[in-house]
Structures are given as structure tokens and as C-alpha cells.
C-alpha positions in Angstrom: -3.1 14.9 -15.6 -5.2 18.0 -14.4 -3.4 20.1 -11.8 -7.0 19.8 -9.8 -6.9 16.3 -9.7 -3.7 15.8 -8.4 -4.6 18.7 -5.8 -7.8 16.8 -4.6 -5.8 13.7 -4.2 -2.8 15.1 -2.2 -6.1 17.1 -0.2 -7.4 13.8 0.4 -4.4 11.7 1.7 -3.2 14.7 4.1 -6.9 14.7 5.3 -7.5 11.0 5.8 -3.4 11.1 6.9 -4.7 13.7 10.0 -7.9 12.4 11.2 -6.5 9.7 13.5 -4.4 12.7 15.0 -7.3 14.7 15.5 -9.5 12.4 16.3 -8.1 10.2 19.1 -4.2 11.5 19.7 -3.8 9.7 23.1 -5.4 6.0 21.9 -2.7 6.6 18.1 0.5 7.3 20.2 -1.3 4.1 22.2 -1.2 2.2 19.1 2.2 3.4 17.8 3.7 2.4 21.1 2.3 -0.9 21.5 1.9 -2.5 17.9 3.8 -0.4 15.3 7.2 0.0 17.1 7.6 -3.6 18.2 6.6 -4.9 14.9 9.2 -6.3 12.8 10.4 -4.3 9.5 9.6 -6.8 6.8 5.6 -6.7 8.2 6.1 -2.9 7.8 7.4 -3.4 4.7 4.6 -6.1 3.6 2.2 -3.9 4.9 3.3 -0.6 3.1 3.5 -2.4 -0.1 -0.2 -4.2 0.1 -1.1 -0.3 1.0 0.6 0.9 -2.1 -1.0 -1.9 -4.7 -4.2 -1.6 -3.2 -4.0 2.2 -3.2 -3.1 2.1 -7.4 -5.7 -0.6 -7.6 -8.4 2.2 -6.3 -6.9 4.7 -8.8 -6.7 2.2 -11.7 -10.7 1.8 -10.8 -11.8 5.3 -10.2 -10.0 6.4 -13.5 -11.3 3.6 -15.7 -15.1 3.3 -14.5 -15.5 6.4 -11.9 -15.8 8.8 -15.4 
């Protein structure tokens, strides 16, 4: 793997990791508060790993027909 490729894609997930932050702090902690802390671990869990498989899906596809 190119050293720019894998620099674009950690570029990427800490910019589309920081937008919520920027862009609406107050309704996030909202959101943390609310749904994320009361919800139980294995939805986490379930939830992290469909994030995961879907994310490797995305790079499976951009790798194999993106060029």
C-alpha cells in the first residue's frame, strides 16, 4: 500500500470524525447524553461492527472498481 493512500484515508476519517464537533457541539453532547450513554453495550457493539463491515465493504469497492 502507498504511504499517500493510507494518509488520505486516516485525513479522511479524522475529518469526517470532527465535523459533528465543529459543526453542532451543543446538539452531539445532546445526542451522547440522551441516546449513546443509555444504550445498551451489545447495540454498541452491533453497531460498531455493522460500521466496521460496511466500512471494508466501501474499501473492498473503491479498490476493486474506483481504479
Amino acid at each position: 500500500m502507498h504511504a499517500g493512500y493510507l494518509l488520505t484515508v486516516l485525513g479522511l476519517i479524522c475529518f469526517l470524525e470532527g465535523l459533528p464537533y465543529l459543526a453542532s457541539p451543543d446538539y452531539l453532547k445532546k445526542w451522547l447524553i440522551e441516546v449513546v450513554i443509555p444504550a445498551p453495550s451489545r447495540y454498541l457493539r452491533l453497531f460498531g461492527g455493522v460500521l466496521m463491515v460496511l466500512g471494508l465493504l466501501f474499501v473492498y469497492w473503491g479498490r476493486r472498481h474506483g481504479g
